[in-house]
N, C-alpha and C positions, 0 to 999 in steps of 0.2 A: 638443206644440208647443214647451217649453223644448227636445226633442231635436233637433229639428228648425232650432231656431234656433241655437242651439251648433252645429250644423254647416253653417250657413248657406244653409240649404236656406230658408226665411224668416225675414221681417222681421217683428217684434213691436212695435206702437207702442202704446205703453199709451193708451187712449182713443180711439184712432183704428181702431185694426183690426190684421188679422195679413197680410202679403203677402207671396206669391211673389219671392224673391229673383231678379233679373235674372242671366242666364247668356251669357257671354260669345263671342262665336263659337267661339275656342280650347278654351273647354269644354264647347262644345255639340260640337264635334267629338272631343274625347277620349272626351264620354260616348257619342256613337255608335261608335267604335270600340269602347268594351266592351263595347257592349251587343252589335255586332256578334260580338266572340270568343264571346260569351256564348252565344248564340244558334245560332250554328253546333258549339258542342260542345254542345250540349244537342240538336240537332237527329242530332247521329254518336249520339250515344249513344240514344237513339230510336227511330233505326233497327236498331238494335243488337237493341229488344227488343218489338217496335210486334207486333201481331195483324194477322192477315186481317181482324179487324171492323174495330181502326182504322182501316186501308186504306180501308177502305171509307166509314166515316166522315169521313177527314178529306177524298178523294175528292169525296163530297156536300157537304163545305164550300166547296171548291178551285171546283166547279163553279157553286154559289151567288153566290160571290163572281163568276166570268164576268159574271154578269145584271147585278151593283148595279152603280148609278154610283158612280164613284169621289169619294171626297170625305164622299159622304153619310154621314148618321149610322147606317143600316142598314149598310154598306159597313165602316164603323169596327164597329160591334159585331160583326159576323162575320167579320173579321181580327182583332180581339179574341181572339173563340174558335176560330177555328182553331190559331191560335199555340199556344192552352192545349190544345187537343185535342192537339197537335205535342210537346207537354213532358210 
């Protein structure tokens, strides 16, 4: 938690609690741009060395996710893991 608040990722109030430090539009958009570069070179290189089972695996993810509704918490945990299965 002191690492975390040294880089101001939260807020530490003695006696009160520990909270999520507020993030600014400006850097809520920078951090998706990284996350974006991120994601897409992690995604080339992947491809680069992925199996036939993966395939097929992340395939039965991709089509999973079709059915959920969007939003939900089933929805979120298997975009979750597809991503990981992806990396």
């Amino acid at each position: 938690m002191i690492r975390l608040e040294r880089e101001n990722f939260v807020v530490i109030k003695p006696q009160y609690g520990t909270f999520v430090s507020e993030v600014s539009i400006e850097k809520g958009r920078e951090i998706c741009d990284v996350r974006s570069l991120l994601e897409s070179y992690a995604a080339r290189i992947a491809a680069e060395k992925i199996t036939e089972k993966q395939i097929a695996s992340l395939q039965k993810s991709f089509d999973h996710l079709d059915v959920l509704e969007k939003g939900s918490e089933e929805y979120s945990n298997c975009d979750n893991e597809t991503s990981a299965l992806s990396l």
